[in-house]
Kinemage of the C-alpha trace (Angstrom):
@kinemage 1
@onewidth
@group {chain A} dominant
@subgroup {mainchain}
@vectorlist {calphas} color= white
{ca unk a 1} P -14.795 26.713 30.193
{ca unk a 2} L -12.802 23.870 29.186
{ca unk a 3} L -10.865 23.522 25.516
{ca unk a 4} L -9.739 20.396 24.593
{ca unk a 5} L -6.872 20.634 22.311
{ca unk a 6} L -6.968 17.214 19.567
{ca unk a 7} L -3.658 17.231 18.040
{ca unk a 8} L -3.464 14.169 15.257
{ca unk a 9} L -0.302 12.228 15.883
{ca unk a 10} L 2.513 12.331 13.632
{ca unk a 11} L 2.637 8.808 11.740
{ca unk a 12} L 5.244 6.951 10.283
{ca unk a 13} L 3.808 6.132 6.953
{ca unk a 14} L 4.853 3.351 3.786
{ca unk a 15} L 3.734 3.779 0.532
{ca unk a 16} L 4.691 1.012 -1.776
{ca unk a 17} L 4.470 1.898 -5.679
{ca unk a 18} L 3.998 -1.170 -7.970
{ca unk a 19} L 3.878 0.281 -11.289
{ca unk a 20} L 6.450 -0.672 -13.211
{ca unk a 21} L 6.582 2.174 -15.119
{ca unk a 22} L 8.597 5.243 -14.176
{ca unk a 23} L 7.254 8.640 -13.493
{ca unk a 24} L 3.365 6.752 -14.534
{ca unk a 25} L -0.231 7.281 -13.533
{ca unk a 26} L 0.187 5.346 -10.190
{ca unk a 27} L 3.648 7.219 -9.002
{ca unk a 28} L 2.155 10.610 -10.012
{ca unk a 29} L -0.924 9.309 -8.132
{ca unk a 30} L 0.991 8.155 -5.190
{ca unk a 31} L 3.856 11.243 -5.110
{ca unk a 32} L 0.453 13.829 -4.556
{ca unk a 33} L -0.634 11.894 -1.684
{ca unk a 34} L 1.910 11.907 -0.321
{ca unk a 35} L 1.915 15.234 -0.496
{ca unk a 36} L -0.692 15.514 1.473
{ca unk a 37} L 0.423 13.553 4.362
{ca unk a 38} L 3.364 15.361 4.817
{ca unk a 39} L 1.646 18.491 4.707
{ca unk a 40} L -0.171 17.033 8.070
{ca unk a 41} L 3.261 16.187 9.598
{ca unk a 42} L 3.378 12.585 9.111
{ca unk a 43} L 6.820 11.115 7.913
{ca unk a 44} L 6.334 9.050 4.679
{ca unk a 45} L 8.779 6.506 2.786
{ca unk a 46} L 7.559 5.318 -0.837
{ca unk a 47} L 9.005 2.818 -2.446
{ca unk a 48} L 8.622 0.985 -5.860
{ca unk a 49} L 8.121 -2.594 -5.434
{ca unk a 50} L 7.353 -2.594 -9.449
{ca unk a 51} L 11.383 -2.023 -9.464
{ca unk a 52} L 12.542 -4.432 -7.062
{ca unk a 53} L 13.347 -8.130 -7.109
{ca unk a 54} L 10.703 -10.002 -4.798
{ca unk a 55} L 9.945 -13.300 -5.307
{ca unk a 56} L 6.590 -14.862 -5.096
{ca unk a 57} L 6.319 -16.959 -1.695
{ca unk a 58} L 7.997 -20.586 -1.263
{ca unk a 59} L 5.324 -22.245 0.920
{ca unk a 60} L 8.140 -23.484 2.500
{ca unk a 61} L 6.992 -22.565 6.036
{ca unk a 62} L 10.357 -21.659 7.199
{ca unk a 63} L 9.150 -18.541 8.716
{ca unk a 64} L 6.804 -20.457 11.122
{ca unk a 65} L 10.154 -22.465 12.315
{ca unk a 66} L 11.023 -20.035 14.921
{ca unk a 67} L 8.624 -17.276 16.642
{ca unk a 68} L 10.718 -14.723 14.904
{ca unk a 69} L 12.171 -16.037 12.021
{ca unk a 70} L 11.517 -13.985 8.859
{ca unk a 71} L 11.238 -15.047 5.420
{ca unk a 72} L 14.449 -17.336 4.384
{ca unk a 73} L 14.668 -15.514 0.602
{ca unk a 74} L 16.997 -13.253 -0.239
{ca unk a 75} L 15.645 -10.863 -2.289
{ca unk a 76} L 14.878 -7.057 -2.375
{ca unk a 77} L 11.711 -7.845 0.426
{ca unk a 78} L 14.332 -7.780 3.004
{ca unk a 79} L 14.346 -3.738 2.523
{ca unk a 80} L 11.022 -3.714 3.025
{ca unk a 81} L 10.196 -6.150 5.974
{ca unk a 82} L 12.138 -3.600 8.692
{ca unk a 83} L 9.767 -1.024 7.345
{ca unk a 84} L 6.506 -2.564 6.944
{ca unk a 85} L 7.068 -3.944 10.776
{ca unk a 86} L 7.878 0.099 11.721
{ca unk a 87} L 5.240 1.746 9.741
{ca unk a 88} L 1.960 3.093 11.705
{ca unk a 89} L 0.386 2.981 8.153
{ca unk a 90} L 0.586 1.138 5.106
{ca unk a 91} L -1.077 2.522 1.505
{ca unk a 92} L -0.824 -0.105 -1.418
{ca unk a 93} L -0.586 1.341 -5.049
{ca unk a 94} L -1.247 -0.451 -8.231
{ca unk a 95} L -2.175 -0.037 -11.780
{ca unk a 96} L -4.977 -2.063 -12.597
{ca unk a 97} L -3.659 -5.370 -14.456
{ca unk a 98} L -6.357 -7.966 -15.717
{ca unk a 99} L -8.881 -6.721 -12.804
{ca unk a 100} L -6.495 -6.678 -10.533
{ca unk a 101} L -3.252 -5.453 -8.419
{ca unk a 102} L 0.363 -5.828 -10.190
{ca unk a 103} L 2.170 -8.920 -9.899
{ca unk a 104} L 4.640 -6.821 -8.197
{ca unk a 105} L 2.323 -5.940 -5.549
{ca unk a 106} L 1.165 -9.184 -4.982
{ca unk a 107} L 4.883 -10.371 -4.017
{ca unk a 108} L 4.662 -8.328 -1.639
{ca unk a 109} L 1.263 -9.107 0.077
{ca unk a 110} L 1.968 -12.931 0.147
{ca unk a 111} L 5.341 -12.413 1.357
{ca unk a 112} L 3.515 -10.684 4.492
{ca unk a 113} L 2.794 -14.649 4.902
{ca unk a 114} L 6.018 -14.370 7.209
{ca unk a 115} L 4.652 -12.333 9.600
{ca unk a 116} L 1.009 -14.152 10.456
{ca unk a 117} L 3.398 -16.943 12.543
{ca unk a 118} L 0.258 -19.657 12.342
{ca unk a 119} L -1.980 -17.013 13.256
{ca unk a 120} L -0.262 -17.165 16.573
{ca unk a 121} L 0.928 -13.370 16.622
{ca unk a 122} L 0.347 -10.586 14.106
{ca unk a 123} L 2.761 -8.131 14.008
{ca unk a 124} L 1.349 -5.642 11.573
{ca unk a 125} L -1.697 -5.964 13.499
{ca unk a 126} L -3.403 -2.603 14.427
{ca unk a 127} L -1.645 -0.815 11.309
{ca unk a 128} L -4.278 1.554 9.472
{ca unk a 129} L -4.134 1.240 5.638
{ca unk a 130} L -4.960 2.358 2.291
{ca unk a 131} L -5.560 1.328 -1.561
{ca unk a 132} L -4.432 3.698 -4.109
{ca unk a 133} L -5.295 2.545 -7.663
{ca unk a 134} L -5.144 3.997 -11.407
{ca unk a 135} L -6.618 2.401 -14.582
{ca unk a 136} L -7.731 2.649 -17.767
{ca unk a 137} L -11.531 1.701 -17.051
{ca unk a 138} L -14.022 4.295 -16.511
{ca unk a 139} L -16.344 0.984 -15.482
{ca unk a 140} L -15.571 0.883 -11.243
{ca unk a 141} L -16.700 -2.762 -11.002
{ca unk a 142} L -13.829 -3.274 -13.336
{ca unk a 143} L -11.720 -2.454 -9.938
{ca unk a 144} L -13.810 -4.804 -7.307
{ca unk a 145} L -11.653 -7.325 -7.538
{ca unk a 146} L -8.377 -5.360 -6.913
{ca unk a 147} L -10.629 -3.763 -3.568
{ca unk a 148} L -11.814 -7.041 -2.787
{ca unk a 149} L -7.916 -8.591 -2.648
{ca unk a 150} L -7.377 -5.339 -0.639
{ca unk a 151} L -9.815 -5.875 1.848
{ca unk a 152} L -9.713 -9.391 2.653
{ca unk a 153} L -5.970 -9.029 3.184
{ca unk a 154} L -6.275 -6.074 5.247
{ca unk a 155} L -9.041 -7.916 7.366
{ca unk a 156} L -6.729 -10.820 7.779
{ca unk a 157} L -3.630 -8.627 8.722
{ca unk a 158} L -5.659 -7.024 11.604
{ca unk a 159} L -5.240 -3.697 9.514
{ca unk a 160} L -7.886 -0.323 10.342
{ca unk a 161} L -8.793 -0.205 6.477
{ca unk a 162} L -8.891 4.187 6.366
{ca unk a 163} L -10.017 3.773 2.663
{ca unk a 164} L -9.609 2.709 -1.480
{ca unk a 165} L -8.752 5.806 -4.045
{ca unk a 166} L -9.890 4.687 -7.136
{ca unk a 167} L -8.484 7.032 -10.668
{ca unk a 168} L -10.435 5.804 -12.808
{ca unk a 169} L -10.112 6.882 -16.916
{ca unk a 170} L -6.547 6.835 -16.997
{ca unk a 171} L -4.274 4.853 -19.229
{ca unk a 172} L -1.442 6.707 -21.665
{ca unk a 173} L 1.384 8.005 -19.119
{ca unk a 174} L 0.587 11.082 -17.863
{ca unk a 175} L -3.109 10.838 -18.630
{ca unk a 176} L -3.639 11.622 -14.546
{ca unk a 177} L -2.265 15.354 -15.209
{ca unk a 178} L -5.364 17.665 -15.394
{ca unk a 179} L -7.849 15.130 -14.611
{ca unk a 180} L -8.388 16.489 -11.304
{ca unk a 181} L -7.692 13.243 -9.419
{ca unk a 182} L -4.128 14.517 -8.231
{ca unk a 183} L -5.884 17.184 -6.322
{ca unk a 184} L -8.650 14.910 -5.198
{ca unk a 185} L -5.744 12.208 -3.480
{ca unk a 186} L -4.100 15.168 -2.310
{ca unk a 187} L -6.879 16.657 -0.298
{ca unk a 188} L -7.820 12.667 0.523
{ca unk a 189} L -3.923 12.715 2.292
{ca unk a 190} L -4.545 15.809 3.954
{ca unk a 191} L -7.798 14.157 5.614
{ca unk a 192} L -5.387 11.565 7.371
């Protein structure tokens, strides 16, 4: 008899937190999964794009210049650019905001422009990913565009889209405490 022995590779993981507010829904939300990674072994870095200074993009093609030329702005994406490109997985979080993802978050998606290179080379190609979201609504169509946005740009990226966490009903701070849904994302990181 032969046993085959499946051991799940570690993973470097990034979560980036958009929420502006501090110790909110969405960091609670994100802080429990990753939780749950960790708990499988994977190494995780979160950070809070909702408290950094990133600029929307310039359109000023600069990044296409040369093959590896990165974004010519210098702003607080320059912390994250070494560790999207080193990540093995990258999980979005966002409040929802007008039926969508932070503004905060968004910076940070179309600052990823840098690294498509005229669709020439990807290389955040073949990263798996994740959507973690919180809102007020208890209406889930209220959050289609937000997963739409999500899933397009994780299409375009080449990403392995590993699924959208949706906490729905929650809106004063600390709302997500009791509600079950920490537990739920918890078990949900576990699962990875």
């Amino acid at each position: 008899m032969v046993v085959h022995v499946i051991r799940r590779l570690n993973m470097k993981i990034l979560i980036i937190s958009s929420s502006p507010r501090k110790g909110g829904n969405s960091e609670l939300l994100a802080r429990a999964f990753a939780q749950g990674l960790q708990q499988n072994g994977h190494v995780v870095t979160m950070i809070s794009a909702g408290h950094m200074k990133i600029n929307g993009c310039l359109a000023c093609e600069q990044c296409y210049a040369e093959p590896d030329a990165p974004c010519v702005q210098k702003d607080d994406f320059w912390k994250i650019y070494p560790m999207l490109l080193a990540a093995d997985m990258v999980v979005l979080v966002s409040p929802l905001y007008f039926f969508n993802m932070t503004t905060q978050l968004k910076a940070v998606i179309d600052r990823m422009y840098a690294f498509c290179r005229g669709h020439q080379t990807m290389p955040l190609a073949g990263k798996k990913s994740v959507l973690l979201m919180t809102g007020a609504s208890s209406d889930l169509k209220d959050f289609l565009p937000a997963i739409d946005s999500y899933k397009l740009t994780a299409d375009y990226l080449k990403w392995q889209d590993k699924g959208v966490f949706i906490a729905s009903d929650v809106w004063k701070k600390d709302d997500i405490l009791g509600s079950g849904w920490l537990e739920q994302v918890l078990a949900f990181g576990q699962s990875l």
